[in-house]
C-alpha positions as CSV (number, residue, x, y, z in Angstrom):
1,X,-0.8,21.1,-8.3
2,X,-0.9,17.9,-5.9
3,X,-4.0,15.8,-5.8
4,X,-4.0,15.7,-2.3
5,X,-2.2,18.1,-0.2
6,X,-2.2,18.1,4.0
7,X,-0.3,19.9,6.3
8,X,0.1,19.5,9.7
9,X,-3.1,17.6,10.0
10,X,-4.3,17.0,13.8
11,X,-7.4,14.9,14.7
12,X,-8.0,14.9,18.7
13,X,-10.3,13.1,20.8
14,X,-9.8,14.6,24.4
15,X,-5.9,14.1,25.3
16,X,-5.6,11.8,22.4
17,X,-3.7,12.3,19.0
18,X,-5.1,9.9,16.6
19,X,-3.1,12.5,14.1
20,X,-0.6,14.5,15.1
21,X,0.7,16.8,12.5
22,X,1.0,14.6,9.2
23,X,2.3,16.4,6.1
24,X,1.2,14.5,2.8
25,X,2.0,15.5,-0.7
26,X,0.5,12.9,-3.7
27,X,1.3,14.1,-7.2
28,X,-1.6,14.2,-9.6
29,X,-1.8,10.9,-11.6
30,X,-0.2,9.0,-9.1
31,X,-0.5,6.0,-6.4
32,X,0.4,6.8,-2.4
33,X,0.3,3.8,-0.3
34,X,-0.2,5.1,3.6
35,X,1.2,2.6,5.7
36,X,1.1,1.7,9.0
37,X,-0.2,-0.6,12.4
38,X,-3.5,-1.1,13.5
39,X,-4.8,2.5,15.4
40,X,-1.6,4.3,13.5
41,X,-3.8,6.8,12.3
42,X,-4.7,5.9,8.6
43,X,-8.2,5.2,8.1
44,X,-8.4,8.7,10.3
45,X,-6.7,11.0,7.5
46,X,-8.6,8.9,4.7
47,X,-12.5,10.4,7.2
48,X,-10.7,13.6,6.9
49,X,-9.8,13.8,3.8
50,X,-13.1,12.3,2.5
51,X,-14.8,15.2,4.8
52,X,-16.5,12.2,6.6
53,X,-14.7,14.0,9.9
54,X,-13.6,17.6,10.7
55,X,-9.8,17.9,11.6
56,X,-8.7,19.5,14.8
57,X,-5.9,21.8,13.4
58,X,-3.4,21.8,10.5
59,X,-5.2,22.4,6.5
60,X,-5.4,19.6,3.9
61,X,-6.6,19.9,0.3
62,X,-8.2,17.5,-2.3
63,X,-8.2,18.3,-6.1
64,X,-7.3,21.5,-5.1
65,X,-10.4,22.0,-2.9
66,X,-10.1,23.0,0.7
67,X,-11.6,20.1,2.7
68,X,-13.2,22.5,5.8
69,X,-14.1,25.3,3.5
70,X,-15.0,23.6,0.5
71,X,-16.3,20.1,1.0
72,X,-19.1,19.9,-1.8
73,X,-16.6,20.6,-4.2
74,X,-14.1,17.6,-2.5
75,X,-17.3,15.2,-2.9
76,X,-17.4,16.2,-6.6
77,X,-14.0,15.5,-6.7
78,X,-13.3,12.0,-4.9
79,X,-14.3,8.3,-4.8
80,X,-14.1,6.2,-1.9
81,X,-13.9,2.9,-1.3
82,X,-14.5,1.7,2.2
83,X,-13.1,-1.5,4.0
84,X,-16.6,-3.0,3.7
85,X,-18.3,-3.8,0.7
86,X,-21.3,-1.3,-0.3
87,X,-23.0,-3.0,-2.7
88,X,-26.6,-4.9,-2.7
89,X,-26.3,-8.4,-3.0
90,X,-29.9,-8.8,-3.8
91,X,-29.0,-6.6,-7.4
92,X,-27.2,-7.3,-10.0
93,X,-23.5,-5.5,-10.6
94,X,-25.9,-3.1,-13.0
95,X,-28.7,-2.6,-10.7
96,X,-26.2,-1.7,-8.4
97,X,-24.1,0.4,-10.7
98,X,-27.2,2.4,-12.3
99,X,-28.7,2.8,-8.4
100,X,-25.3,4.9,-7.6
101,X,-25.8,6.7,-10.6
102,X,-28.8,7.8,-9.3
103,X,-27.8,8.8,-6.2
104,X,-25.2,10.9,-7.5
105,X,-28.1,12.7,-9.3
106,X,-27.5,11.1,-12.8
107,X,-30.6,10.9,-14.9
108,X,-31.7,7.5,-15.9
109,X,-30.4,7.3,-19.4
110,X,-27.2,8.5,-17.9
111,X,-26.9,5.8,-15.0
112,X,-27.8,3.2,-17.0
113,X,-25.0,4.1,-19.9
114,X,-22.2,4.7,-17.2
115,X,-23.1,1.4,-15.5
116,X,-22.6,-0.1,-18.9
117,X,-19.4,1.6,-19.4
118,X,-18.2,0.3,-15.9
119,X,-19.4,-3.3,-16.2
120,X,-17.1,-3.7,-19.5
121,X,-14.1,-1.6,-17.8
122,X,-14.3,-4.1,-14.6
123,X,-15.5,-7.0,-16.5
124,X,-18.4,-7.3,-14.2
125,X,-20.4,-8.8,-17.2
126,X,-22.1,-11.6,-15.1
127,X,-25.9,-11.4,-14.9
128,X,-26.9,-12.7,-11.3
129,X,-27.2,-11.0,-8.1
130,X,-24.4,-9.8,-6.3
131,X,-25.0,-12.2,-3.5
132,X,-23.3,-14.8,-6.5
133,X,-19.8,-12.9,-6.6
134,X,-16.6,-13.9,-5.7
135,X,-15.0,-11.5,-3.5
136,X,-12.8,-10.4,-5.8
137,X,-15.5,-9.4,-8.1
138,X,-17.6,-7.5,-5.1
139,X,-14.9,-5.7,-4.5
140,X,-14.3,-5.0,-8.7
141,X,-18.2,-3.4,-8.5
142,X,-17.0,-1.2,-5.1
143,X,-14.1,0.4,-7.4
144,X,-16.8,0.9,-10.0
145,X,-19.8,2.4,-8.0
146,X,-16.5,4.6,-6.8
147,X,-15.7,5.5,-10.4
148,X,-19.6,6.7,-10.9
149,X,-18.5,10.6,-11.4
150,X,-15.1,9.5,-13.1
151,X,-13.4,11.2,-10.2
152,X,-10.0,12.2,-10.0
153,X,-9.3,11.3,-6.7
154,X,-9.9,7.7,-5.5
155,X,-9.5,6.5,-1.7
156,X,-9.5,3.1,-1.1
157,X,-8.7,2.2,2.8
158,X,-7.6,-1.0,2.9
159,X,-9.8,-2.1,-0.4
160,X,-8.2,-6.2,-0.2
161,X,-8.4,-7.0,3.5
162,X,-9.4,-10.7,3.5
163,X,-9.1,-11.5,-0.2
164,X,-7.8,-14.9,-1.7
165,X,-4.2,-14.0,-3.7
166,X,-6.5,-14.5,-7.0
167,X,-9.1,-11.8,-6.1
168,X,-6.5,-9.5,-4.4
169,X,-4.7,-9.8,-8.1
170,X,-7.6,-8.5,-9.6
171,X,-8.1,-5.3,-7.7
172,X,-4.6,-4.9,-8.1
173,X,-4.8,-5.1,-12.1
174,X,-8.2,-2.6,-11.8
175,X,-6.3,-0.3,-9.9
176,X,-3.6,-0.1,-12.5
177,X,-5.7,0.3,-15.2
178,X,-7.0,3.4,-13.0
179,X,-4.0,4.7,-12.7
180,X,-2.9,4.7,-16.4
181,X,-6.0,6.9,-17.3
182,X,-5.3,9.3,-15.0
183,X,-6.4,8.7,-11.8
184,X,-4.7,9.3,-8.4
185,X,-5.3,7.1,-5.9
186,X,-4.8,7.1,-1.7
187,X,-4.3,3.4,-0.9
188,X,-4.2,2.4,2.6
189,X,-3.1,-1.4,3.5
190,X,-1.6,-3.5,5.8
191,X,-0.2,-5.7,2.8
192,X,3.5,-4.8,2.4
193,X,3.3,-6.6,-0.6
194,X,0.4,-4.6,-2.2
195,X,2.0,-1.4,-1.5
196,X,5.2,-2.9,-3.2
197,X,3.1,-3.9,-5.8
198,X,1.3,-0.7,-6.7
199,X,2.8,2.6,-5.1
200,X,4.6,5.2,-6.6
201,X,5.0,6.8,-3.1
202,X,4.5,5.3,0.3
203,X,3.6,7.7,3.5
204,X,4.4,5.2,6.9
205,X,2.0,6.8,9.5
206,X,2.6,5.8,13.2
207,X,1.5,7.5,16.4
208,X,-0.7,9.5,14.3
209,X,2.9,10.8,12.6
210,X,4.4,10.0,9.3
211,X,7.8,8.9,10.4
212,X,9.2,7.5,6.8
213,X,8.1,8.3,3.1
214,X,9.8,7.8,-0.4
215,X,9.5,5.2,-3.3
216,X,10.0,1.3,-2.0
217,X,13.4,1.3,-3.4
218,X,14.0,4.6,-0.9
219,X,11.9,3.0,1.9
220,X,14.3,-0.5,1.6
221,X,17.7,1.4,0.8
222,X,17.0,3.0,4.7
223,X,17.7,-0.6,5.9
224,X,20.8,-0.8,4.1
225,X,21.9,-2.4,0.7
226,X,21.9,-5.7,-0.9
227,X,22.5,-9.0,1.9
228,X,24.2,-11.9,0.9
229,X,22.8,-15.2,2.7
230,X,24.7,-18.0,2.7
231,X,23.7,-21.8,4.3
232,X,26.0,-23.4,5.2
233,X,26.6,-27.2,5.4
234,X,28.8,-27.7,8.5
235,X,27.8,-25.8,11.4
236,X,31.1,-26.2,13.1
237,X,32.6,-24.2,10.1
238,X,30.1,-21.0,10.2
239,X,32.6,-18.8,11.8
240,X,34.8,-19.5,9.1
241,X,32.5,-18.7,6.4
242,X,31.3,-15.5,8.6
243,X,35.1,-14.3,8.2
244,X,35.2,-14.7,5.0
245,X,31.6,-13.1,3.5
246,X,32.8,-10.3,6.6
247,X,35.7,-9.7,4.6
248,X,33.5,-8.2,1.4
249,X,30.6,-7.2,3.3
250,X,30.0,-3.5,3.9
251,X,29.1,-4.4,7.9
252,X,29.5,-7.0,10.0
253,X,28.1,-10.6,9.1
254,X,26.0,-12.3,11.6
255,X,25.6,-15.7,12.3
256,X,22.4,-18.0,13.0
257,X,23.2,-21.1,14.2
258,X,19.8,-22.7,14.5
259,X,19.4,-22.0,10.7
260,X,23.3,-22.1,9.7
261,X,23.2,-19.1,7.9
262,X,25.9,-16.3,7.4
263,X,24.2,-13.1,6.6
264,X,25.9,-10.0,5.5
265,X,25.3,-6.4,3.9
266,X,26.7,-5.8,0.7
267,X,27.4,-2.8,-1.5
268,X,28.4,-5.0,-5.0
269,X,26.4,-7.3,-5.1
270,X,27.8,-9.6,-7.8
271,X,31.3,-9.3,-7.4
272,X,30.6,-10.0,-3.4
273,X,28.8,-13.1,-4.2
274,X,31.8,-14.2,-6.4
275,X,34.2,-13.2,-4.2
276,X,32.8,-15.4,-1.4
277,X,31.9,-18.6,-3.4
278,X,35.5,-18.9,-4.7
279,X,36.9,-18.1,-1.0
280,X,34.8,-20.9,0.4
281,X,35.5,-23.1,-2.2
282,X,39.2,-22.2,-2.0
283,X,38.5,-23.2,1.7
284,X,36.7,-26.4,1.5
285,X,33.4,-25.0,3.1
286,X,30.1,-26.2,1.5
287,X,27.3,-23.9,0.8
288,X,24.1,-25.3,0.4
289,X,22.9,-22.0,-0.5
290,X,23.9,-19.0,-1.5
291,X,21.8,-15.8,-2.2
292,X,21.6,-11.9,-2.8
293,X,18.3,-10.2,-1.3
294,X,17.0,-6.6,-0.8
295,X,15.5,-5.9,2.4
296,X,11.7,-6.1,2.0
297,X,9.2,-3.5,2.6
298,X,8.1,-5.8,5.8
299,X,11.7,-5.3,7.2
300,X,11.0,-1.5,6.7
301,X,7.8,-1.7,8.1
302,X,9.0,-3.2,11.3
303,X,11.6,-1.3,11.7
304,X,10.0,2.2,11.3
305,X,6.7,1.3,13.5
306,X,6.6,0.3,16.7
307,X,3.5,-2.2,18.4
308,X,1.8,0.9,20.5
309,X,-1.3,1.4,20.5
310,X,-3.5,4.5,18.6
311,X,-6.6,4.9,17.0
312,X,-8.1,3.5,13.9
């Protein structure tokens, strides 16, 4: 059974398509990045999907739950954690914790063990208020007070927007350890790299349509295979060099002359790369670099999207 299930999911505001028939599938157990630009439609399906907003057409399931007929049983089933810290900076990460607990109708003995349970999982040990966190550690507590109910399903919409590399690694490693005990989780960003980092599957919405999905490696291998860069020394001779890395390459190599590179797509990576070295060598043309890159989930990204407009 998938975790979170949606098909042809439409969200309509007069004329507009904020979603426009998006088709999800996230295996239980799992991580599914949803990618996509500013007003793409994301933060839309995750309202939906929460049952925070009532689709205009199409079904979508969570946990098994039908999201229109069943939503009580979806909030049983779900955490969410917004773009905006929830917590009270005026309580400590257990005041906070056990105050959640309570308003998901734990008893007091109950909050107060679960907060407990939380503070060690997060390490969220610090006594102080809130209002004394790091970001990183605000948004540690958000994943917990989401994690109350131990909930299968997690939704975090964009969970690391304006966190320091330091903090940002820290939600990533909570999120992992997530993950390993069993929980699925819905992860929308706008950090390639996160997605990289931590999906299993990524969904890239645009226009309110998913118009790309598969693993990174699938995402990347769209753009092609491996490239071989070269930099060359002598800018007179990079049509030279662009003839020979051409003559391995599985398309044409280009050229930048501002940069004096030689770019070209490759299918063998390492034979290409000794293949060319010895040629230039043999020809007297100094490199003053030489590399073999995969295209980068940013690559993909701009290549599938486009910079139109949409909403949120």
């Amino acid at each position: 059974m998938s975790a979170v299930l949606t098909r042809g999911l439409r969200k309509t505001y007069g004329e507009k398509a904020a979603l426009d028939g998006v088709d999800l599938d996230v295996g239980p157990g799992t991580v599914c990045g949803l990618l996509g630009p500013n007003g793409a439609g994301k933060t839309t399906a995750v309202r939906i999907l929460t049952t925070l907003l009532r689709a205009s057409g199409g079904r979508a399931e969570v946990a098994g739950f039908d999201v229109a007929t069943q939503p009580r049983q979806v909030r049983r089933n779900i955490g969410l954690v917004g773009q905006h810290a929830a917590v009270d900076e005026l309580l400590t990460g257990r005041q906070n914790l056990e105050m959640f607990g309570r308003l998901y109708h734990l008893g007091a003995g109950a909050a107060r063990t679960r907060a407990a349970e939380l503070l060690e999982r997060f390490g969220l040990e610090h006594t102080g208020p809130a209002k004394e966190y790091s970001g990183g550690m605000r948004r540690r507590l958000d994943l917990a007070a989401g994690m109350i109910l131990a909930p299968p399903v997690l939704f975090l919409d964009e969970p690391t927007t304006g966190l320091d590399p330091r903090s940002r690694a820290e939600i990533w490693r909570a999120v992992r350890d997530l993950v390993s005990g069993g929980t699925t989780v819905l992860l929308t960003t706008q950090y390639l790299e996160e997605a990289d980092q931590l999906a299993d599957r990524i969904s890239v919405i645009d226009a309110g349509r998913v118009v790309a999905e598969g693993t990174p490696d699938e995402l990347k291998s769209k753009l092609g295979g491996d490239r071989l860069d070269v930099v060359i020394h002598d800018p007179a001779r990079l049509t030279e060099a662009a003839a020979i890395a051409g003559a391995v390459a599985s398309g044409p190599a280009e050229i930048d002359q501002d940069t004096r590179h030689v770019r070209a797509p490759v299918n063998e990576r390492v034979q290409a790369l000794t293949e060319v070295l010895a040629a230039l060598a043999a020809a007297g043309i100094e490199a003053e670099d030489v590399a073999l890159r995969r295209p980068t989930l940013d690559e993909v990204f701009l290549n599938l999207t486009n910079a139109g407009g949409g909403t949120k």
